[in-house]
C-alpha positions in Angstrom: 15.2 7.2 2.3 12.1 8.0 4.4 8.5 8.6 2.3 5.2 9.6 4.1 1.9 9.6 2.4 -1.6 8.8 1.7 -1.8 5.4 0.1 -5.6 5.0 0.1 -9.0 7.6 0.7 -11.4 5.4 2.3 -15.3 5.1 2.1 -15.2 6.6 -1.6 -15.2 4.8 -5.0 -11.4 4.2 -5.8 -10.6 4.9 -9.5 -11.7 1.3 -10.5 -14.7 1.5 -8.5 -14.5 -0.6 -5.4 -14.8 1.2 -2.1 -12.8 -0.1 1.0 -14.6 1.0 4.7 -12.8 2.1 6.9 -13.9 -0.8 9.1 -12.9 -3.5 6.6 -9.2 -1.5 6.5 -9.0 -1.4 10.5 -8.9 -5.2 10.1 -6.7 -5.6 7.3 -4.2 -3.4 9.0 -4.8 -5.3 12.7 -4.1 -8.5 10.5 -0.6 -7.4 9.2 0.1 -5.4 12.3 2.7 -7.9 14.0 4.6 -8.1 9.6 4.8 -3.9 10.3 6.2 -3.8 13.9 9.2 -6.6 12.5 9.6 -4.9 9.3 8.8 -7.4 7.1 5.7 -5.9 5.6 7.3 -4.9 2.4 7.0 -2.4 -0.8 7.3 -3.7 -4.2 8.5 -2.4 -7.5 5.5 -2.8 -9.4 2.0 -4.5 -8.9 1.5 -7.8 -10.1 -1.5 -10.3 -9.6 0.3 -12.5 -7.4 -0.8 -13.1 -3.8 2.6 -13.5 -2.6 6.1 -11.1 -2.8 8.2 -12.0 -4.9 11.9 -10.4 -2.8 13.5 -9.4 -6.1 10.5 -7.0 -6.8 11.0 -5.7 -3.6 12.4 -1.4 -3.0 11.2 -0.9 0.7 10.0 -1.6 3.7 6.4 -0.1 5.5 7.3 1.4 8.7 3.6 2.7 9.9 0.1 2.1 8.2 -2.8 3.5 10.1 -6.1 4.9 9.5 -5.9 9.5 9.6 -9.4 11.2 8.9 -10.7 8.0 6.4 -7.2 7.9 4.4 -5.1 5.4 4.9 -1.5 6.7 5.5 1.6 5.4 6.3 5.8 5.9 6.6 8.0 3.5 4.2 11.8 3.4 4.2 12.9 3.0 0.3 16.2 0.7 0.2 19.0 2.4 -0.9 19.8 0.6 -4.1 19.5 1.4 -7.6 15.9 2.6 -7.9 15.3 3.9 -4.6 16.6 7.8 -5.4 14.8 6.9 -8.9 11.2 5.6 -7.0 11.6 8.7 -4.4 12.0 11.2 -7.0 8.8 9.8 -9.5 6.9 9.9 -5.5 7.8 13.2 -5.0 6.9 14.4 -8.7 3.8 12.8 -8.4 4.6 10.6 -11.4 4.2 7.8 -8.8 2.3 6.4 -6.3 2.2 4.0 -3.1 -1.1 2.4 -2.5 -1.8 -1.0 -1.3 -1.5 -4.4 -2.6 -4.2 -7.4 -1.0 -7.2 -9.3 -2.2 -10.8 -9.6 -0.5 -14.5 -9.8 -2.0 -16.1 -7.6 -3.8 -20.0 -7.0 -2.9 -21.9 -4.2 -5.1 -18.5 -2.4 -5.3 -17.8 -2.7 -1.8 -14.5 -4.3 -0.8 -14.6 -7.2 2.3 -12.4 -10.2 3.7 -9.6 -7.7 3.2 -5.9 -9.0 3.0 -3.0 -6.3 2.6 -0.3 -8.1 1.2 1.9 -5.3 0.5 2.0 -1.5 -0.8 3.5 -1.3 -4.7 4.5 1.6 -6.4 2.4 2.4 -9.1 1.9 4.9 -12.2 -2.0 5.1 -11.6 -2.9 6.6 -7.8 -5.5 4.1 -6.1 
């Protein structure tokens, strides 16, 4: 199961108030670029506060992630297991979301030092 979508809008306050430039995405992307391209930049289940992934959380797999017109968009391929037609549906409802997953500083609300560590799949859009 193939989703497209906007994970991200750049250069404006996210719901929690940090903004992420489009520069400082650029280089988080560029960073995980090589994880994409061998399909092992991953989408978990839910968000948690971990820095790493933990592989039983894990529902898919992020195909493309690039920068369209200051969003950040992407493709994912949802596994086909037992929540993938149940994560597809609640993403195409718009009961849930994708957006990313990383840690970085935050400088007067803006976000810098940028990791992406995955996308999760959310209740609350980004």
């Amino acid at each position: 199961m193939n989703i497209s979508g906007t994970f991200l809008t750049l250069n404006t306050p996210t719901k929690n108030g940090n903004i992420y430039s489009t520069e400082c995405m650029e280089k988080a992307i560029t960073n995980i670029q090589k994880k994409i391209d061998t399909r092992r930049f991953l989408v978990e289940r839910s968000a948690t506060m971990s820095p790493d992934v933990s592989l039983g959380n894990v529902c898919g797999i992020v195909v493309s992630l690039k920068i369209d017109e200051n969003k950040l968009v992407g493709d994912v391929e949802l596994l086909d297991d037992l929540c993938g037609p149940e994560i597809k549906l609640g993403l195409s409802s718009g009961e849930l979301f994708l957006r990313p997953k990383g840690f970085g500083t935050i400088i007067d609300g803006k976000v810098e030092d940028y990791a992406l560590v995955s996308l999760c799949v959310t209740k609350y859009q980004s």
